[in-house]
C-alpha positions as a printed NumPy array, in Angstrom:
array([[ -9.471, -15.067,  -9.095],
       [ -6.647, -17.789,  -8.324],
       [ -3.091, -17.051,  -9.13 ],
       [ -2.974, -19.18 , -11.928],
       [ -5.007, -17.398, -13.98 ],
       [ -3.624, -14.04 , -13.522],
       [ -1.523, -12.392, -16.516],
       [  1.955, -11.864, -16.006],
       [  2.856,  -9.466, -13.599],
       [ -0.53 ,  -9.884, -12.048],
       [ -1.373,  -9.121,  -8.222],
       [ -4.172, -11.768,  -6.126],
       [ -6.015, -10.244,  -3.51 ],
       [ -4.129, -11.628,  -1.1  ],
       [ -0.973,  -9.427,  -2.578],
       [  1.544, -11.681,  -4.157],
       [  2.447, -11.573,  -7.587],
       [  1.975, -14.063, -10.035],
       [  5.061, -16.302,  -9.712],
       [  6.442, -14.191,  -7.497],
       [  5.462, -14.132,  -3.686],
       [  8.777, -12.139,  -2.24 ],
       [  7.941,  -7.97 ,  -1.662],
       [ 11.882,  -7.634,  -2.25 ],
       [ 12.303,  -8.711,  -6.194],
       [ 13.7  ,  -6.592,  -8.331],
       [ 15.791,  -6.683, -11.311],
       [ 18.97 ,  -7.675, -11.535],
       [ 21.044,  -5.109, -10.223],
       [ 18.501,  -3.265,  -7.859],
       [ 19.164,  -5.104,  -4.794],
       [ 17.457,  -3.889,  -1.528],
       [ 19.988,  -5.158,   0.586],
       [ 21.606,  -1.973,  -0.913],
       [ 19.32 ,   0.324,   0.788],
       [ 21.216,  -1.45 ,   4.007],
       [ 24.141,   1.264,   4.11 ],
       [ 23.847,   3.515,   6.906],
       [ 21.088,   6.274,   6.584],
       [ 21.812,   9.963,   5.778],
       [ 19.455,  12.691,   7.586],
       [ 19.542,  16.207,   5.517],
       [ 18.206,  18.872,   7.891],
       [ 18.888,  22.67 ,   8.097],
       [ 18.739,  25.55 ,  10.933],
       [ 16.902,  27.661,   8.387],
       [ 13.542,  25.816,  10.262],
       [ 14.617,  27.13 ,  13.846],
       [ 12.873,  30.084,  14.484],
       [ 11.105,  30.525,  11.024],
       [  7.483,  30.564,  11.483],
       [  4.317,  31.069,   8.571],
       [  3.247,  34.287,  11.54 ],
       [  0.069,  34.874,  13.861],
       [ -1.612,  31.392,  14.669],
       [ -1.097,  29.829,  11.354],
       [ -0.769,  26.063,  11.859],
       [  2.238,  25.981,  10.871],
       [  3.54 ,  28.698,  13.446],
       [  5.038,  25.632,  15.672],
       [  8.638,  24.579,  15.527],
       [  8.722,  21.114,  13.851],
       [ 12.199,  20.079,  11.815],
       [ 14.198,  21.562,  14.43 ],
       [ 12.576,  19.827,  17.062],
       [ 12.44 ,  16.656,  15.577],
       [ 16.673,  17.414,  14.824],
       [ 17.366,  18.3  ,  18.508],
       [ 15.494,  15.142,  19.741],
       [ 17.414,  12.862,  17.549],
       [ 20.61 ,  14.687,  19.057],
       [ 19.339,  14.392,  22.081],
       [ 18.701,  10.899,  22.12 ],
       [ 22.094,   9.593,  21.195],
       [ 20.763,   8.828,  17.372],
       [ 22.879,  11.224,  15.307],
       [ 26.329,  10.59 ,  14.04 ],
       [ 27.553,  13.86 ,  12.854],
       [ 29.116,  11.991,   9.704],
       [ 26.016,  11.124,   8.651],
       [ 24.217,  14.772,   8.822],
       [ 23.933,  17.357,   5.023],
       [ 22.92 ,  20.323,   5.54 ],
       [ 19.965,  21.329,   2.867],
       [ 21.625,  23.471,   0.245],
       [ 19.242,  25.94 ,  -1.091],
       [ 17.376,  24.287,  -4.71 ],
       [ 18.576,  26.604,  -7.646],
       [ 15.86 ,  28.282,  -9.547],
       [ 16.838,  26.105, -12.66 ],
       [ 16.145,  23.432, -10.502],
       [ 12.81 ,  24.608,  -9.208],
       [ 11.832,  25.204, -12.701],
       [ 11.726,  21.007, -13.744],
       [  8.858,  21.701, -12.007],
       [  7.445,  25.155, -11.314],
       [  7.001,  27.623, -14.021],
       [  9.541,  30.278, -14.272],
       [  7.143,  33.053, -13.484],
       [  6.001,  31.357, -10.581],
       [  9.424,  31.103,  -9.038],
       [ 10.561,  34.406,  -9.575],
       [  7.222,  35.506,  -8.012],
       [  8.132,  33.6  ,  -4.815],
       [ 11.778,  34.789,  -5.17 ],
       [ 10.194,  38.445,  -5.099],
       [  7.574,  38.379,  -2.803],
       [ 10.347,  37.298,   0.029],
       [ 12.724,  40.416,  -1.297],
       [  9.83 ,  42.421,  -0.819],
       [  8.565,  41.448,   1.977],
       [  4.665,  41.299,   0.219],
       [  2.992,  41.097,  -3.584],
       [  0.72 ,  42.936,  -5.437],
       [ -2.934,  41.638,  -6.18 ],
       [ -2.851,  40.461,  -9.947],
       [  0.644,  37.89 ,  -7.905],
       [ -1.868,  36.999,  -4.902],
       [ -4.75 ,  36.249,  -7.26 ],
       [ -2.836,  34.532, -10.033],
       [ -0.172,  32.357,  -7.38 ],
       [ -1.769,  32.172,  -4.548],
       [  0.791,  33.695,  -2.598],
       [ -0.693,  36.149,   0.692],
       [ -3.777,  33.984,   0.597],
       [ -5.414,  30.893,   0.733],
       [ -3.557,  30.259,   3.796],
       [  0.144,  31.002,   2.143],
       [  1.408,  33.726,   3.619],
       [  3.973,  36.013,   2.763],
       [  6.77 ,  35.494,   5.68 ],
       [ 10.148,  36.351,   5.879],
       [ 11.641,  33.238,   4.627],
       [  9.038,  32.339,   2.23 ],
       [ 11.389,  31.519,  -0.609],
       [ 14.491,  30.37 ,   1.306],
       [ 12.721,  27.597,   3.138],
       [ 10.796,  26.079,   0.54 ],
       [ 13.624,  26.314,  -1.395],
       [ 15.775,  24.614,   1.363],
       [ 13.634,  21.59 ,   1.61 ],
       [ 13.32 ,  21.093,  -2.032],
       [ 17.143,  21.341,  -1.926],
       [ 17.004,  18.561,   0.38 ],
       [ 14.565,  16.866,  -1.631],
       [ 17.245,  16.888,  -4.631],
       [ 19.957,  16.126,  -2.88 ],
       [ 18.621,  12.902,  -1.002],
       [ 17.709,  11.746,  -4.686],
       [ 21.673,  12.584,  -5.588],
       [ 21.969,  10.614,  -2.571],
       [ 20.662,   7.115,  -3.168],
       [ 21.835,   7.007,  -7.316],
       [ 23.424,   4.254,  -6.092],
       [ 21.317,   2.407,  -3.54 ],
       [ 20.04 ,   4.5  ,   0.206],
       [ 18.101,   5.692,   2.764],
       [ 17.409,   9.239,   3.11 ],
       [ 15.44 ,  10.954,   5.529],
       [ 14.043,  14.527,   4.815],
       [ 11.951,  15.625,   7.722],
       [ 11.893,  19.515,   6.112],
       [ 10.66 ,  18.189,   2.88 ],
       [  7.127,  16.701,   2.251],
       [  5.347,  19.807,   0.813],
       [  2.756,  17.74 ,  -1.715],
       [  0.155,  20.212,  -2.223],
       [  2.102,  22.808,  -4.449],
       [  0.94 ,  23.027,  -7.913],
       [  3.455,  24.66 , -11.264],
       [  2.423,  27.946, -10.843],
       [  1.061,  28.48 ,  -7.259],
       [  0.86 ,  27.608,  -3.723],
       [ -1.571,  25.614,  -2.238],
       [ -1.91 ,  23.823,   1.042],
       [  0.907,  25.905,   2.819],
       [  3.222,  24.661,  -0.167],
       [  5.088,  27.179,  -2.249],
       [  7.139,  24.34 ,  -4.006],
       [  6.727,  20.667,  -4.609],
       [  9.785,  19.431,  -3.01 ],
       [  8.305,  15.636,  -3.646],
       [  7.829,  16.278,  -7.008],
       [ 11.192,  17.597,  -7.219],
       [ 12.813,  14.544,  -5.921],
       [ 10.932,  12.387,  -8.141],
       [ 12.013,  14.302, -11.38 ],
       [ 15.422,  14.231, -10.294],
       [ 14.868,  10.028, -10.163],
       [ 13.764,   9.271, -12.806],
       [ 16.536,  12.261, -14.738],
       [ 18.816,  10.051, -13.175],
       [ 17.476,   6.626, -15.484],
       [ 15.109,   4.949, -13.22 ],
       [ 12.325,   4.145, -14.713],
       [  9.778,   2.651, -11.524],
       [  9.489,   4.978,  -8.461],
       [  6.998,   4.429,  -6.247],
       [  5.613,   7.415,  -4.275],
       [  3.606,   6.421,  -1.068],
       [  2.053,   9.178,   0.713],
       [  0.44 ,   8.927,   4.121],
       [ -0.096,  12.348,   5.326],
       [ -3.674,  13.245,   6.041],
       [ -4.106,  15.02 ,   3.073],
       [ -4.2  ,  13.795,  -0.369],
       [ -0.953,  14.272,  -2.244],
       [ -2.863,  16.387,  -5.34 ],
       [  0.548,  18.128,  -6.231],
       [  2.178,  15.096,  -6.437],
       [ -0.316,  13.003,  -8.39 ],
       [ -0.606,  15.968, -10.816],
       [  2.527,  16.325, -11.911],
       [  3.151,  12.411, -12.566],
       [ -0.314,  11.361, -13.676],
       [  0.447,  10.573, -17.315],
       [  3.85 ,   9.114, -16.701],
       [  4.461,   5.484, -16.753],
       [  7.444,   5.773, -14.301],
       [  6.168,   7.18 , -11.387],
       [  3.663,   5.386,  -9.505],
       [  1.946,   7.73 ,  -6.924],
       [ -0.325,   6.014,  -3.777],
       [ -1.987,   8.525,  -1.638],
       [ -3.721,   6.864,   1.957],
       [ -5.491,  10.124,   3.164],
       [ -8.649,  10.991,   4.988],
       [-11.864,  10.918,   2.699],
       [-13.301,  14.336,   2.394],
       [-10.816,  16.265,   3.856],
       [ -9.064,  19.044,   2.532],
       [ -8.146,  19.475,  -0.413],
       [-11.163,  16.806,  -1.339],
       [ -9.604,  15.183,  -3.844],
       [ -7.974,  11.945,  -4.545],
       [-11.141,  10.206,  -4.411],
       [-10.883,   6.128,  -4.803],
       [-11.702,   5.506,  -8.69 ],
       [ -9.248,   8.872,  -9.247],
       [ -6.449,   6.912, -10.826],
       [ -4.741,   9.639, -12.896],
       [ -3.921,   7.863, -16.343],
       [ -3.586,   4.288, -14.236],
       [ -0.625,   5.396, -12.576],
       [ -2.331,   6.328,  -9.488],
       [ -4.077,   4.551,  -6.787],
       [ -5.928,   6.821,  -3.694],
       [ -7.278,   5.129,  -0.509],
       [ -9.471,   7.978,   0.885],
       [-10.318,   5.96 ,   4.537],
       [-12.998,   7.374,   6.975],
       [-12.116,   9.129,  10.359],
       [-11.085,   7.286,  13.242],
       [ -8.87 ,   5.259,  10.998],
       [ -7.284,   2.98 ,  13.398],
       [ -3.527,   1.05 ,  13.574],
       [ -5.295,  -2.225,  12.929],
       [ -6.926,  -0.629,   9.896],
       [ -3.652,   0.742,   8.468],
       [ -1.957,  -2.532,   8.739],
       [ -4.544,  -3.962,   6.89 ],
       [ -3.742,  -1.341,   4.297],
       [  0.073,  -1.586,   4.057],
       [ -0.737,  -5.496,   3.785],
       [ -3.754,  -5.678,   1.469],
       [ -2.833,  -2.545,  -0.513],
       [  0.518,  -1.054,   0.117],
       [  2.707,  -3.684,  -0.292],
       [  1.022,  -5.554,  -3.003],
       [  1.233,  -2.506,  -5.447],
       [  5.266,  -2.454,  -4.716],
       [  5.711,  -6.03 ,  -5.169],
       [  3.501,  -5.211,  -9.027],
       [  5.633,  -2.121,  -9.274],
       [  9.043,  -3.69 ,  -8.448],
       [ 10.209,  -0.144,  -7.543],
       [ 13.812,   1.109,  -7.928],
       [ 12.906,   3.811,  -5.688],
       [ 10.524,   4.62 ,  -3.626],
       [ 10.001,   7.854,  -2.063],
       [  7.54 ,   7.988,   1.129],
       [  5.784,  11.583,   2.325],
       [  5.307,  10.824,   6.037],
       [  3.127,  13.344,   7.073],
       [  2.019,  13.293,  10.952],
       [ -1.095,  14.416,  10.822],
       [ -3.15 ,  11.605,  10.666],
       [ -2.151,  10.766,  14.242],
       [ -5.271,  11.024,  16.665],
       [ -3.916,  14.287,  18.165],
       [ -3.338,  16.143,  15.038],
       [ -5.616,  19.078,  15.477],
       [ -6.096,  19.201,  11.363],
       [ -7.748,  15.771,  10.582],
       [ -9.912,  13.066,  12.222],
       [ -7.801,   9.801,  11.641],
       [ -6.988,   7.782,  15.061],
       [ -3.124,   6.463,  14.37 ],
       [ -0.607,   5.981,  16.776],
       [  2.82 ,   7.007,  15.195],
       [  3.772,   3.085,  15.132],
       [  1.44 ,   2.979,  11.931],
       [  4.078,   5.415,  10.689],
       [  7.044,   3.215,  11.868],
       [  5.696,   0.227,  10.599],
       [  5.19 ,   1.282,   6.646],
       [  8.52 ,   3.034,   6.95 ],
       [ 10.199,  -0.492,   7.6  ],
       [  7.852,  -2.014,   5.258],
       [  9.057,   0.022,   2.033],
       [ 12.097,   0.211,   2.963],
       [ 12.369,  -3.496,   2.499],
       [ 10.995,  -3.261,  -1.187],
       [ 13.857,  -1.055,  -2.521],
       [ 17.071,  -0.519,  -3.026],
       [ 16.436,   3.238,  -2.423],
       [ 14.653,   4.661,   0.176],
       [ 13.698,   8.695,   0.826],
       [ 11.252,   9.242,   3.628],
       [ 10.254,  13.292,   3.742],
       [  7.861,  14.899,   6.623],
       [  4.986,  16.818,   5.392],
       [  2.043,  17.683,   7.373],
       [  1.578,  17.985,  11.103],
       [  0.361,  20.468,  13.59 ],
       [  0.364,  19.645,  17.067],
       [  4.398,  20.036,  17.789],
       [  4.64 ,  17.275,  20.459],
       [  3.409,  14.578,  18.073],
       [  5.446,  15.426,  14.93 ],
       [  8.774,  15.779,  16.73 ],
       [  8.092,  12.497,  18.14 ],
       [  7.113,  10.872,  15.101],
       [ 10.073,  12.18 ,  12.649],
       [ 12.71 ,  11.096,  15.536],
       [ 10.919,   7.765,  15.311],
       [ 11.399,   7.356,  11.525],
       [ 14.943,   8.472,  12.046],
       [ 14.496,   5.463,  15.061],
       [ 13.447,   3.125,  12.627],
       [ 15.419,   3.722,   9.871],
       [ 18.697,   3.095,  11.307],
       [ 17.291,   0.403,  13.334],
       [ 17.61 ,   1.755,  16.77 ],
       [ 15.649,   0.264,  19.881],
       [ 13.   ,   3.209,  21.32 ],
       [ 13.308,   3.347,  24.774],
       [  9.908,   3.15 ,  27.24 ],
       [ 10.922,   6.579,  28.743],
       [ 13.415,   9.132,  26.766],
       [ 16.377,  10.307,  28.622],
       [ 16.166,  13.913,  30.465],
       [ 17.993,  15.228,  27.394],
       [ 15.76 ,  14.257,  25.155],
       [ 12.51 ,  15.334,  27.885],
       [ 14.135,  18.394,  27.867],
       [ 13.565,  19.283,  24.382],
       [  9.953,  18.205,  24.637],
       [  9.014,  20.287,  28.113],
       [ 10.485,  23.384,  26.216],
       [  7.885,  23.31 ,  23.452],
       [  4.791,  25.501,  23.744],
       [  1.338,  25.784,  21.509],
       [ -1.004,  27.934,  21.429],
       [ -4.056,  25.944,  21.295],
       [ -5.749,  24.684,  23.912],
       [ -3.762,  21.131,  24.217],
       [ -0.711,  22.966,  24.474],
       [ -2.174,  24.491,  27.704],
       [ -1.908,  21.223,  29.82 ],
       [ -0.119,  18.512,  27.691],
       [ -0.185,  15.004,  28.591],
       [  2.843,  13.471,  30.225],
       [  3.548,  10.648,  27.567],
       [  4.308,  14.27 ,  25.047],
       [  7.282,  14.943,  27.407],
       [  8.465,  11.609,  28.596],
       [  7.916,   9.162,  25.512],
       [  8.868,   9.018,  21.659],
       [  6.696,   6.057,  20.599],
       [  2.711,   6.224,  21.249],
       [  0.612,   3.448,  22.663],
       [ -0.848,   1.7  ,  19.986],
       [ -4.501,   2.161,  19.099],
       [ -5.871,  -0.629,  17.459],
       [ -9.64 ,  -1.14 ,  16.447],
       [-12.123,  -3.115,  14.479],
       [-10.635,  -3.343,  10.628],
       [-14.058,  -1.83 ,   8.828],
       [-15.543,  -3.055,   5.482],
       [-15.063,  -0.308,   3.737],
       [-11.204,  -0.484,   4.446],
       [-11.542,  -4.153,   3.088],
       [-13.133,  -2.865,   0.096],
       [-10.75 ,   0.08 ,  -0.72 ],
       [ -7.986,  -1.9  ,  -0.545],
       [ -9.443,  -5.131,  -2.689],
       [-10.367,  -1.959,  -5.356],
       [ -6.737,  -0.903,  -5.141],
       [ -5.417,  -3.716,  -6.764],
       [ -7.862,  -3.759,  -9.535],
       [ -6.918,  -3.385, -13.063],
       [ -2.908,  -2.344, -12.401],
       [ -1.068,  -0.754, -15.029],
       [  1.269,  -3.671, -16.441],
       [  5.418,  -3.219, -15.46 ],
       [  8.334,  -3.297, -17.808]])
């Protein structure tokens, strides 16, 4: 269909909007250039040390590696560093159910729950188990979460590595997520006034949490570019949530090529419809090749690159973590964003601070045994491009069919 004969506010297949070809406009007032002030990082030492137990996946240090290695690279002004305060249970309840947050706030006191808590919330099974910190830290990154929202009222970048937990539903965990800390952020948006948030999500994993608890409101937009039949199998492509969704479920081996045909073809022509005020990106790592939990075939510059896309489409900007297994490639990948955020050039080969950090890492799967030297001595991947498949074509031509219309 030519431009001309698409109704206002319409998107062509080749992404630009009707009148409109520039992925920065906005209203007046909602300037990206804003987003230009120096970004914040909100971490916390409540990740060092903390681990989900046994050989969960999640029993691998991954904020507070990704924190040293951006201190050890020279990337961190102090000034610029919060420290996650801990999300109130009033706070947890804009989203969670009260029950189901007292629940969590108990089973950490007590160290364990009784069957009718484990079979109602989920909590000491379906791969949520009952840890030490199992309150505190999920209640530390959606206290980030909040915060980096407080954060950019006024225009921002914000990056959240310890946040990202998209799988957690009102009233029980799911996914390793005891609380929505994505969700939580977007509530405390759009409490704020705004009333067009984009959520982009490219963690392996469909963002089901996320998409659930915004799928019949008009001002939150949710995008989800996960593996097709993975885990937790849904977000399938005509899933669309009340309109206000789009997913891109893309086969395995999904390539860098392939994924910056999607951030062109899909990605950015849904934020240029949307005209976000905000957008909020889950930056999951596991869709890198070596994740050991999915089958997609990115380098983490795919991650870099959509990270500098949106963050030219907004005047506010959080980027949280989210999934990620293999220890090596998330630490690398989260001090990348950080990298890329504030615009800094990523060396070939990392100084021995920074090496450091990487050599003392250990996993204990069988790549952990006899890591490859670009783990240690590199932050950025080589690239790994490929042959940009039909059905990636098609996926992304059915994304931009039938958009909701914008204010």
């Amino acid at each position: 269909m030519p431009d001309s004969s698409l109704p206002p506010g319409g998107v062509s297949r080749d992404g630009n909007r009707a009148g409109n070809d520039h992925p920065g406009n906005h209203q007046p007032g909602d300037d990206p250039a804003r987003n230009n002030q120096a970004p914040i990082l909100i971490g916390s030492e409540i990740y060092r040390g903390s681990t989900y137990g046994g050989k969960h996946p999640l029993a691998i240090p991954r904020v507070s590696t990704a924190l040293d290695l951006i201190r050890a690279m020279g990337w961190l002004d102090e000034a610029r560093y919060r420290d996650s305060p801990l999300a109130t249970p009033q706070q947890l309840t804009r989203f969670h159910t009260a029950d189901y947050v007292a629940a969590l706030e108990a089973a950490e006191r007590d160290g364990g729950v009784s069957d009718a808590v484990r079979e109602r919330h989920h909590l000491g099974a379906h791969g949520n188990p009952i840890y030490r910190e199992v309150f505190r830290r999920p209640a530390t990154g959606a206290g980030g979460a909040i915060l980096a929202a407080a954060l950019v009222r006024d225009g921002g970048v914000v990056h959240v590595p310890g946040a990202g937990t998209h799988h957690a539903m009102p009233d029980r965990a799911s996914g390793f997520c005891y609380l929505n800390d994505v969700a939580l952020a977007l509530f405390a948006l759009v409490d704020a006034g705004l009333t067009r948030v984009l959520y982009v999500d490219i963690d392996a994993h469909h963002g089901d949490g996320v998409e659930h608890a915004f799928r019949d409101d008009p001002r939150v937009f949710t995008l989800s570019v996960h593996e097709a039949g993975r885990w937790p199998r849904t977000g399938l492509l005509d899933d669309r949530a009340g309109g206000y969704a789009r997913n891109l479920p893309v086969p395995e081996g999904f390539n860098d090529t392939e994924m910056d045909w999607v951030l062109r073809h899909a990605i950015l022509p849904v934020a240029r419809h949307f005209r976000p005020e905000a957008v909020v990106l889950q930056c999951g790592s596991d869709a890198v090749e070596e994740d050991p939990l999915a089958r997609l075939s990115l380098s983490n510059n795919s991650h870099f690159a959509v990270v500098e896309a949106l963050r030219a489409v907004s005047p506010r900007l959080i980027v949280t973590g989210g999934g990620g297994y293999n220890p090596w490639t998330v630490a690398r990948c989260w001090a990348g964003v950080w990298a890329t955020l504030n615009r800094l050039p990523i060396p070939p080969r990392i100084p021995p601070a920074a090496e450091a950090v990487l050599r003392g890492l250990d996993w204990f799967r069988a790549a952990g045994r006899s890591p490859p030297e670009h783990w240690f001595s590199t932050i950025r991947d080589a690239p790994r491009p490929g042959p940009v498949r039909a059905e990636i074509r098609q996926i992304c031509a059915r994304t931009l069919d039938d958009l909701p219309p914008t204010s």
